[in-house]
PDB file with one MODEL, atoms N, CA, C and O in Angstrom:
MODEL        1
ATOM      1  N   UNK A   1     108.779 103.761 131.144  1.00  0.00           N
ATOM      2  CA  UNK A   1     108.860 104.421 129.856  1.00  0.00           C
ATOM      3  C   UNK A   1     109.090 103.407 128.727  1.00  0.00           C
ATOM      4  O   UNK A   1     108.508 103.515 127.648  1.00  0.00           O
ATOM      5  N   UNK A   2     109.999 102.368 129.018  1.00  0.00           N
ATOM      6  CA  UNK A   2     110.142 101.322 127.996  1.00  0.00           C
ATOM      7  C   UNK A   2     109.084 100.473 127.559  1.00  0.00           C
ATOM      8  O   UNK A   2     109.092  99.788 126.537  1.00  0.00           O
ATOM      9  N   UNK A   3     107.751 100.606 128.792  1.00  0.00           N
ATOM     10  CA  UNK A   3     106.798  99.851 128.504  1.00  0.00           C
ATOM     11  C   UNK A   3     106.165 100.644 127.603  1.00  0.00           C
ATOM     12  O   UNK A   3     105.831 100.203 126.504  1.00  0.00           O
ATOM     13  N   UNK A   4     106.024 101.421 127.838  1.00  0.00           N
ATOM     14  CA  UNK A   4     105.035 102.426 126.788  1.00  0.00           C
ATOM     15  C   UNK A   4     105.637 102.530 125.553  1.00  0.00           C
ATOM     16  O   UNK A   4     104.928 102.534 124.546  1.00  0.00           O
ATOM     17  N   UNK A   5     107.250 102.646 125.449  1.00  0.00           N
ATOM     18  CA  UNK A   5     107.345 102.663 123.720  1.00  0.00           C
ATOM     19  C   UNK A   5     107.334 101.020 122.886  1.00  0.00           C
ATOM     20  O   UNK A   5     107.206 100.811 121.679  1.00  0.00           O
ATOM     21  N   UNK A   6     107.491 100.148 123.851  1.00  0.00           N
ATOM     22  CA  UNK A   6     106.975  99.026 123.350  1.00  0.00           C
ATOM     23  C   UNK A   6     105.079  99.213 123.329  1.00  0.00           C
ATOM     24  O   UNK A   6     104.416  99.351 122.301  1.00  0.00           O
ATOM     25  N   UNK A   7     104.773  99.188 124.121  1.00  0.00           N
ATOM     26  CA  UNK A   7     103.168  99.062 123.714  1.00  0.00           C
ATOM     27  C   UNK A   7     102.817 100.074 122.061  1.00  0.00           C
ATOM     28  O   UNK A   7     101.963  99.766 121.229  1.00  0.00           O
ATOM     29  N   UNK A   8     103.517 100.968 122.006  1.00  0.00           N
ATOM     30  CA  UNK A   8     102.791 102.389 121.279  1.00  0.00           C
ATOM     31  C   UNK A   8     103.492 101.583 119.918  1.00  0.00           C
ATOM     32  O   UNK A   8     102.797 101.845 118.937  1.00  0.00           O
ATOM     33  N   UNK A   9     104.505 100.799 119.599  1.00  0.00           N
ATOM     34  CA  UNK A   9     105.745 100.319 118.501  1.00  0.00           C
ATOM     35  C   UNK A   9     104.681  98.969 118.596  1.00  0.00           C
ATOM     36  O   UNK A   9     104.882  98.226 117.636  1.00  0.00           O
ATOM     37  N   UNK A  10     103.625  98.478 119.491  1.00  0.00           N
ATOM     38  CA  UNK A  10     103.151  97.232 118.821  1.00  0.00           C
ATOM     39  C   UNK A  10     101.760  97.495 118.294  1.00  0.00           C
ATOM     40  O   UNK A  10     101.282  96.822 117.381  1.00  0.00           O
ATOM     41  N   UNK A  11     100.933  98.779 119.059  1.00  0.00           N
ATOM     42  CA  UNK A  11     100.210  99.117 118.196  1.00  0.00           C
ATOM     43  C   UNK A  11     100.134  99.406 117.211  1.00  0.00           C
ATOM     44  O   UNK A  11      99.107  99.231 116.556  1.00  0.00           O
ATOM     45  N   UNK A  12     101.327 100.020 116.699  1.00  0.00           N
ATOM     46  CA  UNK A  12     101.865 100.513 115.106  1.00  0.00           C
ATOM     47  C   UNK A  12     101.444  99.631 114.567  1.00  0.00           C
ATOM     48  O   UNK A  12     100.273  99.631 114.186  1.00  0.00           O
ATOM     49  N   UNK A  13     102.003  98.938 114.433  1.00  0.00           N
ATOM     50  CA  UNK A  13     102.728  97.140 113.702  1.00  0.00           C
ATOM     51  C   UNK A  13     100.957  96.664 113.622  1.00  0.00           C
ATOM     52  O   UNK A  13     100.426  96.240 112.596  1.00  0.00           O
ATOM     53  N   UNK A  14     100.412  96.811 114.649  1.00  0.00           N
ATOM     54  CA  UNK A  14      99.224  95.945 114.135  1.00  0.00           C
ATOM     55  C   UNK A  14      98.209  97.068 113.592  1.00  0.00           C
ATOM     56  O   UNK A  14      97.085  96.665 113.295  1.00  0.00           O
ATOM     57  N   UNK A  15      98.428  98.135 113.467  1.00  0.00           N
ATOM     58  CA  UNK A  15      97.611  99.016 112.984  1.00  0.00           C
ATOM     59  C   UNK A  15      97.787  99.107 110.814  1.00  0.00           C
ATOM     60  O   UNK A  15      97.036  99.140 109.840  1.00  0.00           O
ATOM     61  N   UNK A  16      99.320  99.110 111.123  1.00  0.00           N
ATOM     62  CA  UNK A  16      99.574  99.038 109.964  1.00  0.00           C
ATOM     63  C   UNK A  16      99.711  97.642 109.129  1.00  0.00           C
ATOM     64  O   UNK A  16     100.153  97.690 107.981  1.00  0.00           O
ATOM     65  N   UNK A  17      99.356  96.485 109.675  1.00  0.00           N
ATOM     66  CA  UNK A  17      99.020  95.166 109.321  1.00  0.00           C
ATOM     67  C   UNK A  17      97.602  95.097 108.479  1.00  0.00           C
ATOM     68  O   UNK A  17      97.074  94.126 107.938  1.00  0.00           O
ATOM     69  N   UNK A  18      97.248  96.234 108.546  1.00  0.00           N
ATOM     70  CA  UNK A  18      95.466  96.580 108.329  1.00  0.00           C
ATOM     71  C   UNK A  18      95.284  96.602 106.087  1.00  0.00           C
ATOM     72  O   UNK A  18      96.213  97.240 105.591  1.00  0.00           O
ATOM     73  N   UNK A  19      94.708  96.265 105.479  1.00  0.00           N
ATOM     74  CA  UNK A  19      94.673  96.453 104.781  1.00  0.00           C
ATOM     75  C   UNK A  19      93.235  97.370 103.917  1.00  0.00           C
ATOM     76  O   UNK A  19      92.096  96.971 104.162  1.00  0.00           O
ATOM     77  N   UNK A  20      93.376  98.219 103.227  1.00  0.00           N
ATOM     78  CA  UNK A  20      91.844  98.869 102.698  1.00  0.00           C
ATOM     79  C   UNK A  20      91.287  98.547 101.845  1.00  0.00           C
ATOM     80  O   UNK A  20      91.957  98.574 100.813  1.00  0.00           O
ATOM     81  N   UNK A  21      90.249  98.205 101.727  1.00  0.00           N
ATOM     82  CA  UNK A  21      89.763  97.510 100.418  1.00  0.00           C
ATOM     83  C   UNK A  21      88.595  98.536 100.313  1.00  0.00           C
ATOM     84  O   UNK A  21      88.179  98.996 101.376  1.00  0.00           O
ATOM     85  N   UNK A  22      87.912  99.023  98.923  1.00  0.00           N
ATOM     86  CA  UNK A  22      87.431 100.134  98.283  1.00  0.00           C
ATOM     87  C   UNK A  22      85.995  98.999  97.533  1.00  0.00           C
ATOM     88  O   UNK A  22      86.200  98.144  96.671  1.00  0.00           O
ATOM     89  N   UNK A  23      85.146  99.197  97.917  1.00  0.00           N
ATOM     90  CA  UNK A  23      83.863  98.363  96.924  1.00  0.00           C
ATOM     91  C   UNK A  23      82.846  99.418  96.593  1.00  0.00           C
ATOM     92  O   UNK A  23      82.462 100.521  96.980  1.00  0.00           O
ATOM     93  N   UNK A  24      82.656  98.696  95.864  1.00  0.00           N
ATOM     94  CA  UNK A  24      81.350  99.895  94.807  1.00  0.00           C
ATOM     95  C   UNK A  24      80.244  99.233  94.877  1.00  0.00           C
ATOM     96  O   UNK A  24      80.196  98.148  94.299  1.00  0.00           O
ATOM     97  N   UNK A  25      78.817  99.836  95.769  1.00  0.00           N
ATOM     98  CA  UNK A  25      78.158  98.650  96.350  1.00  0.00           C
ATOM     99  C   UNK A  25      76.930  99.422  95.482  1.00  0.00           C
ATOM    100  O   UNK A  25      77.126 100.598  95.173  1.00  0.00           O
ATOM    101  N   UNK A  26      75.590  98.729  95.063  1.00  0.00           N
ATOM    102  CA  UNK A  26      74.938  99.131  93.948  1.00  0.00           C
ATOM    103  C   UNK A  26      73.436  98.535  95.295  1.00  0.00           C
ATOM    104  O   UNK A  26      73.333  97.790  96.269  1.00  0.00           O
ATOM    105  N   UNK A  27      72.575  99.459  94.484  1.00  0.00           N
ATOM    106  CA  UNK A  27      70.841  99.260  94.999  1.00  0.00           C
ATOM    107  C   UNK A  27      70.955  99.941  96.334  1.00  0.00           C
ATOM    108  O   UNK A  27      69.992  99.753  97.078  1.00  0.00           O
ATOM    109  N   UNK A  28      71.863 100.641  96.765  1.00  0.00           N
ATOM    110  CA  UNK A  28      71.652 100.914  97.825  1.00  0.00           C
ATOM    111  C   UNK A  28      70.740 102.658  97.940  1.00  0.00           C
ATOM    112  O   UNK A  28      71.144 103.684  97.394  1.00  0.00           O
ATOM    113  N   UNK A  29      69.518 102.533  98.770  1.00  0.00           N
ATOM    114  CA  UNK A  29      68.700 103.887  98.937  1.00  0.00           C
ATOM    115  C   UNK A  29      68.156 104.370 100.047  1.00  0.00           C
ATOM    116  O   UNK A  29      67.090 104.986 100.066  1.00  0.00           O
ATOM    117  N   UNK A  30      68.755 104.155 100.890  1.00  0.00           N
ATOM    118  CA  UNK A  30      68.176 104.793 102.041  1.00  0.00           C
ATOM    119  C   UNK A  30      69.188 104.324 103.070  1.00  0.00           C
ATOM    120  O   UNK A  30      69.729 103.220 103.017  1.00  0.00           O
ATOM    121  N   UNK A  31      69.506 105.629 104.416  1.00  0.00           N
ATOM    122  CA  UNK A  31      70.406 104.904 105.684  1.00  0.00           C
ATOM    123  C   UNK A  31      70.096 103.638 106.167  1.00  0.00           C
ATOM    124  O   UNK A  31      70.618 103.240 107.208  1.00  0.00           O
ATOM    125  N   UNK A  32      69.040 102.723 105.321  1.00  0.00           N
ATOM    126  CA  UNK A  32      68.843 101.686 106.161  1.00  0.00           C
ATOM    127  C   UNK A  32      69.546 100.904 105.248  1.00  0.00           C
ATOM    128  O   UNK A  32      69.739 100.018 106.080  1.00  0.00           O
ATOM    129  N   UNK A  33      70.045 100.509 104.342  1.00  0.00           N
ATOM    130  CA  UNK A  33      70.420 100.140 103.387  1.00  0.00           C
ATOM    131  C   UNK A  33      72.085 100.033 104.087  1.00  0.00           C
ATOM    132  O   UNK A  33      72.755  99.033 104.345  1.00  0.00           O
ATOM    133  N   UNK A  34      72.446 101.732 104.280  1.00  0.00           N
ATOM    134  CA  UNK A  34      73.685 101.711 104.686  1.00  0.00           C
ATOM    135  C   UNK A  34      73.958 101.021 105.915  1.00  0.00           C
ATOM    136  O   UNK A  34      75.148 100.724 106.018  1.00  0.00           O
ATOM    137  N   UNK A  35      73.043 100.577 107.137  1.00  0.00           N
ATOM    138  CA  UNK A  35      73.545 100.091 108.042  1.00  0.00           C
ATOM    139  C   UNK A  35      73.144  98.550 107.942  1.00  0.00           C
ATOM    140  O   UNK A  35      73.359  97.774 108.874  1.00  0.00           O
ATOM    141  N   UNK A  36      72.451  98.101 106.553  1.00  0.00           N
ATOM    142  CA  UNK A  36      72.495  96.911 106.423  1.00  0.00           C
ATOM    143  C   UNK A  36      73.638  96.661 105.963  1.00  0.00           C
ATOM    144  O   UNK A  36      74.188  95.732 106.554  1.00  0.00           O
ATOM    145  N   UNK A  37      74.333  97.205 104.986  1.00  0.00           N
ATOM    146  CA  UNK A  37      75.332  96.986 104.220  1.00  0.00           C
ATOM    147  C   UNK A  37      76.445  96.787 105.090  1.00  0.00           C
ATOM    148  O   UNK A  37      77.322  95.930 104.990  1.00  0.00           O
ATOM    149  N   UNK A  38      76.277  97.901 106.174  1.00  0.00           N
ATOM    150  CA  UNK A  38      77.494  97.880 107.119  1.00  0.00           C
ATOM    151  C   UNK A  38      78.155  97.029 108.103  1.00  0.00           C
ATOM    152  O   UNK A  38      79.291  96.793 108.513  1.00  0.00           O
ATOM    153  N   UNK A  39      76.409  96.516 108.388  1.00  0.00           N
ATOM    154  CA  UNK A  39      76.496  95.434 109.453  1.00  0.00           C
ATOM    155  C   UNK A  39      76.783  94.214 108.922  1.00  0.00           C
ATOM    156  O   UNK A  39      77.419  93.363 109.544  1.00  0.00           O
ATOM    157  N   UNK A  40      76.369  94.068 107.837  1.00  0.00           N
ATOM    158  CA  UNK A  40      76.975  92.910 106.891  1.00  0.00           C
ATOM    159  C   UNK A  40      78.514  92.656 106.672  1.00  0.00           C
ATOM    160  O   UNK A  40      78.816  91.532 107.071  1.00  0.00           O
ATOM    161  N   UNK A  41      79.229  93.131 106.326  1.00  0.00           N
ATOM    162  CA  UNK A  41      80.588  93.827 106.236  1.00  0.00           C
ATOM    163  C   UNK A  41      81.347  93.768 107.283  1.00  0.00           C
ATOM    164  O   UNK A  41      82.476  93.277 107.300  1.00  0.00           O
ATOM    165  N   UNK A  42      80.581  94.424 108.512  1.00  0.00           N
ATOM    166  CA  UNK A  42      81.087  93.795 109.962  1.00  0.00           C
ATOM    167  C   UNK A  42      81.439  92.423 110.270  1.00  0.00           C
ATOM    168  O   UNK A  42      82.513  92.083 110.766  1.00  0.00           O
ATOM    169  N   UNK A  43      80.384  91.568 109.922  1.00  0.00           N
ATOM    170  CA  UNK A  43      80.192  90.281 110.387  1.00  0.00           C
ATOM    171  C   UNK A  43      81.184  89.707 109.548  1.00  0.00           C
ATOM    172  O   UNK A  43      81.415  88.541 109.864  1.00  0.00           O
ATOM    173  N   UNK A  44      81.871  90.138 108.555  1.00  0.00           N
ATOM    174  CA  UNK A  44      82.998  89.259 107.937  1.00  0.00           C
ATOM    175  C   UNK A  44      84.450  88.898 108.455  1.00  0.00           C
ATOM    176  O   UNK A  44      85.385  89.692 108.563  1.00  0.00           O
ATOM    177  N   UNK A  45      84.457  87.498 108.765  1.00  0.00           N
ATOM    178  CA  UNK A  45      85.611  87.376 109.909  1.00  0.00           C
ATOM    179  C   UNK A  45      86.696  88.290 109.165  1.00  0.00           C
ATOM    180  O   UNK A  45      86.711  88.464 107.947  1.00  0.00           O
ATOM    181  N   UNK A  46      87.706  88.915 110.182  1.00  0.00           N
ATOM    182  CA  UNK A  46      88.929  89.456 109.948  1.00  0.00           C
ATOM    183  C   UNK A  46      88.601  91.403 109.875  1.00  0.00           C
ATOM    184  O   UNK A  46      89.310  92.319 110.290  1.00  0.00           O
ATOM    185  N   UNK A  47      87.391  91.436 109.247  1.00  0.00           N
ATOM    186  CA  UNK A  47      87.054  93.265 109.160  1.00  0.00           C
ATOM    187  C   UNK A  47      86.820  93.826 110.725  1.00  0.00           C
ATOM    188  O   UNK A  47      86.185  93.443 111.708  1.00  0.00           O
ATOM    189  N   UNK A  48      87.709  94.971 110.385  1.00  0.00           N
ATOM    190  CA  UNK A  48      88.086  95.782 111.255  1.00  0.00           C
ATOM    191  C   UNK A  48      87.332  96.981 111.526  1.00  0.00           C
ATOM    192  O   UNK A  48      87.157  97.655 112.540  1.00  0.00           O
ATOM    193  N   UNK A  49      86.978  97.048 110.461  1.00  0.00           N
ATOM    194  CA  UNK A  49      86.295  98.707 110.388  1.00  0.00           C
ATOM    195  C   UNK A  49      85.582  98.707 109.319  1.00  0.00           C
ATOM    196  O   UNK A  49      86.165  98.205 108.357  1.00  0.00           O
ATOM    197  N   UNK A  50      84.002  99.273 109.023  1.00  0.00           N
ATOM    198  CA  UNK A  50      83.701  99.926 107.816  1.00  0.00           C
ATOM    199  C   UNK A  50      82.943 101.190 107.675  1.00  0.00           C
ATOM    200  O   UNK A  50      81.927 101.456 108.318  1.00  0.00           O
ATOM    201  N   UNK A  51      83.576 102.048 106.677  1.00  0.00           N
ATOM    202  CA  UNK A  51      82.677 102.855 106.561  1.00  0.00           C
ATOM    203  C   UNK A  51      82.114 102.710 104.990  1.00  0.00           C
ATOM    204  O   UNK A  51      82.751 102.423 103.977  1.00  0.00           O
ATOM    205  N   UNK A  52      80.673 103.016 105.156  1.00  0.00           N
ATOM    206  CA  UNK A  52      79.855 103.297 103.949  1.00  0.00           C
ATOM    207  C   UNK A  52      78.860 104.574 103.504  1.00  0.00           C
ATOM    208  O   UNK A  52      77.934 104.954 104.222  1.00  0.00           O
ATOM    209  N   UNK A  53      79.173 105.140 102.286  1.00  0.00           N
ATOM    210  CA  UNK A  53      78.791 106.088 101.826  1.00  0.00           C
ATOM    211  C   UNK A  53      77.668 106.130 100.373  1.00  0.00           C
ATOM    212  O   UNK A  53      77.877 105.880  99.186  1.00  0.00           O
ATOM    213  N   UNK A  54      76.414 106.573 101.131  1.00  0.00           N
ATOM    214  CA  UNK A  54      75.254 106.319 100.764  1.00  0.00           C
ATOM    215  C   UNK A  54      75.242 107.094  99.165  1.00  0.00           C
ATOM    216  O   UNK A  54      74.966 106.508  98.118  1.00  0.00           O
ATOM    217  N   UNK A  55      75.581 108.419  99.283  1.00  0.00           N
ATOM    218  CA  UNK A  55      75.558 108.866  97.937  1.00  0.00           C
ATOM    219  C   UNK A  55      76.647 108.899  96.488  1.00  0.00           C
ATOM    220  O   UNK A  55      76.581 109.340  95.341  1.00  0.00           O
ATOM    221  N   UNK A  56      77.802 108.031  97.466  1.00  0.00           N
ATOM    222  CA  UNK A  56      78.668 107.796  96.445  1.00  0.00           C
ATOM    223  C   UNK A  56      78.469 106.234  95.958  1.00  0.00           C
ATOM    224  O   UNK A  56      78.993 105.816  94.926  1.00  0.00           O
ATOM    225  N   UNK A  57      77.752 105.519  96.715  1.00  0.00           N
ATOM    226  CA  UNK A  57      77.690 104.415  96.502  1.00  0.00           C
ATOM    227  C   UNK A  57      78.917 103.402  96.691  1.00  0.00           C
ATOM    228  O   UNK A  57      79.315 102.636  95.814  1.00  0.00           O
ATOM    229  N   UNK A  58      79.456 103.525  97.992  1.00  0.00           N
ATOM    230  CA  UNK A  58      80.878 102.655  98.162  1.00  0.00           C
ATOM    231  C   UNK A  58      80.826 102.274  99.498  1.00  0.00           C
ATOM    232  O   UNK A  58      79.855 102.447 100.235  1.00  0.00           O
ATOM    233  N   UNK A  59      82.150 101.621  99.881  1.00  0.00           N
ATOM    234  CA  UNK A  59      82.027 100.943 100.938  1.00  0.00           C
ATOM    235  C   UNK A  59      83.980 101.078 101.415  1.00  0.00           C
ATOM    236  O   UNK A  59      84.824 101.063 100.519  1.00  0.00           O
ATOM    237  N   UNK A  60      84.183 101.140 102.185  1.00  0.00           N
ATOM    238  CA  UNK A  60      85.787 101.577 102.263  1.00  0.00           C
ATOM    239  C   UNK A  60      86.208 100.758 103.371  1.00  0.00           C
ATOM    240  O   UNK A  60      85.950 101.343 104.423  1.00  0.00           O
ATOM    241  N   UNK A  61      86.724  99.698 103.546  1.00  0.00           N
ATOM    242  CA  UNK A  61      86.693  98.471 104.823  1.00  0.00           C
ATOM    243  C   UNK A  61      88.265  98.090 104.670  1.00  0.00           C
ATOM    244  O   UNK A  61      89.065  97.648 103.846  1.00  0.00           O
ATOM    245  N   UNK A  62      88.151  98.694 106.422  1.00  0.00           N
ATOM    246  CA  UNK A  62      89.655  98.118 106.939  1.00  0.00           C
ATOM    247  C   UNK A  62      89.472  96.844 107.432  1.00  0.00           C
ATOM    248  O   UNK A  62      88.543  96.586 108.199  1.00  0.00           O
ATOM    249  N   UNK A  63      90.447  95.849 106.981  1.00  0.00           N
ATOM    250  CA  UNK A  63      90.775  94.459 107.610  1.00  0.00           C
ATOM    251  C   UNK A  63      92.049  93.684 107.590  1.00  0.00           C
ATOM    252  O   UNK A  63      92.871  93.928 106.708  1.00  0.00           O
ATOM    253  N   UNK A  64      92.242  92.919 108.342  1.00  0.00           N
ATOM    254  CA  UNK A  64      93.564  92.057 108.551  1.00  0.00           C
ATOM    255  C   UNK A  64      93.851  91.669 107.598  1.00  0.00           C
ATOM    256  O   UNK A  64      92.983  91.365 106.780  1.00  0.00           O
ATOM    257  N   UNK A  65      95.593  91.483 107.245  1.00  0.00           N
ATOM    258  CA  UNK A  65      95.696  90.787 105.934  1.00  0.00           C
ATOM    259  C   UNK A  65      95.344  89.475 105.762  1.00  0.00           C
ATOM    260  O   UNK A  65      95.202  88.700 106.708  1.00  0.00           O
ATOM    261  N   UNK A  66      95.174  89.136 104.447  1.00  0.00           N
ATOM    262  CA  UNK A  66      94.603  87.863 104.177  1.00  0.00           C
ATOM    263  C   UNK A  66      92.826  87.672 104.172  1.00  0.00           C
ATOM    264  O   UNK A  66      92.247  86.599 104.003  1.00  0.00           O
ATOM    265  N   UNK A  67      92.123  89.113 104.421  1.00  0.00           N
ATOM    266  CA  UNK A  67      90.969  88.939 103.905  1.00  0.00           C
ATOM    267  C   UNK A  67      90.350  89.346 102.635  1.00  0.00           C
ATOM    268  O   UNK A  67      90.383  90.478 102.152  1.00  0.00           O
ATOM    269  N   UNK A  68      89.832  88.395 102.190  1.00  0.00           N
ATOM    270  CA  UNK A  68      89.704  88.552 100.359  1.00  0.00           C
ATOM    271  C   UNK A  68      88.540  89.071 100.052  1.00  0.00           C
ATOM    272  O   UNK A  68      87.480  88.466 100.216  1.00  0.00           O
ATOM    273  N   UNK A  69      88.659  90.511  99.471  1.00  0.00           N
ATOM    274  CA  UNK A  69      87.679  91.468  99.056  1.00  0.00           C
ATOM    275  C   UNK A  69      86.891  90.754  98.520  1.00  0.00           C
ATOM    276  O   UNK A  69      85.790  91.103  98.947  1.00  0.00           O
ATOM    277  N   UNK A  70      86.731  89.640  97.565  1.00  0.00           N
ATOM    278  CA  UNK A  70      85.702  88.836  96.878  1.00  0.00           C
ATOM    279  C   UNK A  70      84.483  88.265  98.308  1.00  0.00           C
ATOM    280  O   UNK A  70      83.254  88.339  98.307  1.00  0.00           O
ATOM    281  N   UNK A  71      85.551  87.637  99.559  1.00  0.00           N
ATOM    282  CA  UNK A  71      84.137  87.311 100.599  1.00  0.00           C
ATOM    283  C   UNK A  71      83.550  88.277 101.413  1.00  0.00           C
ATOM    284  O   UNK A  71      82.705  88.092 102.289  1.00  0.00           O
ATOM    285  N   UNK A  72      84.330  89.865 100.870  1.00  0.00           N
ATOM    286  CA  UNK A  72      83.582  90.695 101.411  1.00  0.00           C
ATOM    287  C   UNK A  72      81.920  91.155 100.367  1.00  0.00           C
ATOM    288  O   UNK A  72      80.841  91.613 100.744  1.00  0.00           O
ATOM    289  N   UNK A  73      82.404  90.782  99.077  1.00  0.00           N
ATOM    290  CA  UNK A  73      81.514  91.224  98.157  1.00  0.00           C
ATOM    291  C   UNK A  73      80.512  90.673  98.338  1.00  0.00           C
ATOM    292  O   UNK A  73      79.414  91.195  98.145  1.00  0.00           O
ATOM    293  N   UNK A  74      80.755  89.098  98.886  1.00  0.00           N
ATOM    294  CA  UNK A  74      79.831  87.779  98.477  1.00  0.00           C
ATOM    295  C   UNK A  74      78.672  88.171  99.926  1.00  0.00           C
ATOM    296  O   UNK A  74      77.460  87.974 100.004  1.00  0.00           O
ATOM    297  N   UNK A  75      79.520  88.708 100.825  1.00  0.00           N
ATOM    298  CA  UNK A  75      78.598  88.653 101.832  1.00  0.00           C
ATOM    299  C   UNK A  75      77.586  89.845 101.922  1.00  0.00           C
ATOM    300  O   UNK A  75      76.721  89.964 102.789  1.00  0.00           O
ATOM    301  N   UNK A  76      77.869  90.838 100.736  1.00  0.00           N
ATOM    302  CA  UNK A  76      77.270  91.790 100.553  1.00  0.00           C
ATOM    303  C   UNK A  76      76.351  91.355  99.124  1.00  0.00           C
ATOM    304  O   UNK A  76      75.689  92.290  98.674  1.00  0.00           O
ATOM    305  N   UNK A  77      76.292  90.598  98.693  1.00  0.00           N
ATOM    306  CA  UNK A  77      75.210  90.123  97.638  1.00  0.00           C
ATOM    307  C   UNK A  77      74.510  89.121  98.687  1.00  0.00           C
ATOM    308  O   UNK A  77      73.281  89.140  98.620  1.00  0.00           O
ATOM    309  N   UNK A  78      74.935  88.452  99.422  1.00  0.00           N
ATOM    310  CA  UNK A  78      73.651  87.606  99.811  1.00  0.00           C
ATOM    311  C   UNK A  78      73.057  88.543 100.312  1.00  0.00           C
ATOM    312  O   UNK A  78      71.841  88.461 100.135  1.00  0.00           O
ATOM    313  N   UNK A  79      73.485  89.679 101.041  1.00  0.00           N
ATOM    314  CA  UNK A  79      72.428  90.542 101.528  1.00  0.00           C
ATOM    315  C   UNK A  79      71.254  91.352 100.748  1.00  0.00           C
ATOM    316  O   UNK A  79      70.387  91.984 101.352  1.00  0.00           O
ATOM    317  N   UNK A  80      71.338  91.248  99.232  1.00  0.00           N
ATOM    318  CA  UNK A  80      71.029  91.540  98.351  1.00  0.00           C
ATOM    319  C   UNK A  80      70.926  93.149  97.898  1.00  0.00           C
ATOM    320  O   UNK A  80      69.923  93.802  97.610  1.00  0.00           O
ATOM    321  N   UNK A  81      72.619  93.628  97.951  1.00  0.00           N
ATOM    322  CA  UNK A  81      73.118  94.250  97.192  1.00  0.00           C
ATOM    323  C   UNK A  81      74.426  94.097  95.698  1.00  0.00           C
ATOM    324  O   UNK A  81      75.436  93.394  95.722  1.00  0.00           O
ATOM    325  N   UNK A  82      74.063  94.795  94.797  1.00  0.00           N
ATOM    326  CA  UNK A  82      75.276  94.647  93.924  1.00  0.00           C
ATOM    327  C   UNK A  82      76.991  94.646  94.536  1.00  0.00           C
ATOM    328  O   UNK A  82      76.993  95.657  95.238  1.00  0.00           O
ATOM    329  N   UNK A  83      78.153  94.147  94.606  1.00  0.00           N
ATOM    330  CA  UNK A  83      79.460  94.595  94.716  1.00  0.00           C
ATOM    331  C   UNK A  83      80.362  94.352  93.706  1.00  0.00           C
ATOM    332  O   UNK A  83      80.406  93.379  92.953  1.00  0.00           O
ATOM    333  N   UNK A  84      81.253  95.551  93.765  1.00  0.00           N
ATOM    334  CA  UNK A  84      82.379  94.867  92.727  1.00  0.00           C
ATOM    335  C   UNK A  84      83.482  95.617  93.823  1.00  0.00           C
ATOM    336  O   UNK A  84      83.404  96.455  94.721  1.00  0.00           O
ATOM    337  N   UNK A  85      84.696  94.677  93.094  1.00  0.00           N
ATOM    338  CA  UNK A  85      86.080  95.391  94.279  1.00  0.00           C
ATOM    339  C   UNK A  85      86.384  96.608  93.457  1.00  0.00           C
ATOM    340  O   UNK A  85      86.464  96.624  92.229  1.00  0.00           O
ATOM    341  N   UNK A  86      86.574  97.807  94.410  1.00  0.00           N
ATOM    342  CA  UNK A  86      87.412  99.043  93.231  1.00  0.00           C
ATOM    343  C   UNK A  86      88.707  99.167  93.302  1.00  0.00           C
ATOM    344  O   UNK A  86      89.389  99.806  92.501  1.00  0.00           O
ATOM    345  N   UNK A  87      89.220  98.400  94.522  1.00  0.00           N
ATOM    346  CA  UNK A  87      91.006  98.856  95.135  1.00  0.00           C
ATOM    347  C   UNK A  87      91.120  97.812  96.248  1.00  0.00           C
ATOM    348  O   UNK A  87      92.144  97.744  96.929  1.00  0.00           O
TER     349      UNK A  87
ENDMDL
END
C-alpha cells in the first residue's frame, strides 16, 4: 500500500511540474494543417502534449518547465505557419 501512495504522490508532482502554454497559430486550413502543426509542436524537446484547434485557430501545449513558448512558436513558423504566445 505504501508503494502505491508513493507512486500515485510522484505522479502528482510530475504531472503538476507540467506547464500550459496557449498560441494563436495563423494560415492554418484544413486537418492537414492541424496535424502538421501538431506534429511540429510534438517534436519540440520537453512538450508533453498538444492539442490544436482548427477553427479557433490555437494551439494549447503541455510541457516541462523551462520550455520557452517563443521555441515553440519558432518551430511552428519554420513550418510555415503564423504564431504568437497568448498565455
Amino acid at each position: 500500500m505504501k508503494k502505491v501512495l508513493l507512486t500515485v504522490l510522484a505522479m502528482v508532482s510530475i504531472a503538476s511540474a507540467d506547464q500550459l502554454t496557449s498560441l494563436k497559430i495563423e494560415g492554418m486550413m484544413c486537418p492537414a494543417c492541424v496535424k502538421n502543426v501538431k506534429g511540429t509542436l510534438n517534436e519540440v524537446k520537453g512538450v508533453n502534449e498538444t492539442t490544436v484547434y482548427l477553427k479557433e485557430g490555437k494551439a494549447e501545449v503541455k510541457s516541462t518547465d523551462g520550455v520557452k513558448p517563443e521555441a515553440m512558436c519558432d518551430a511552428v513558423k519554420k513550418a510555415g505557419y503564423g504564431c504568437k504566445v497568448t498565455k
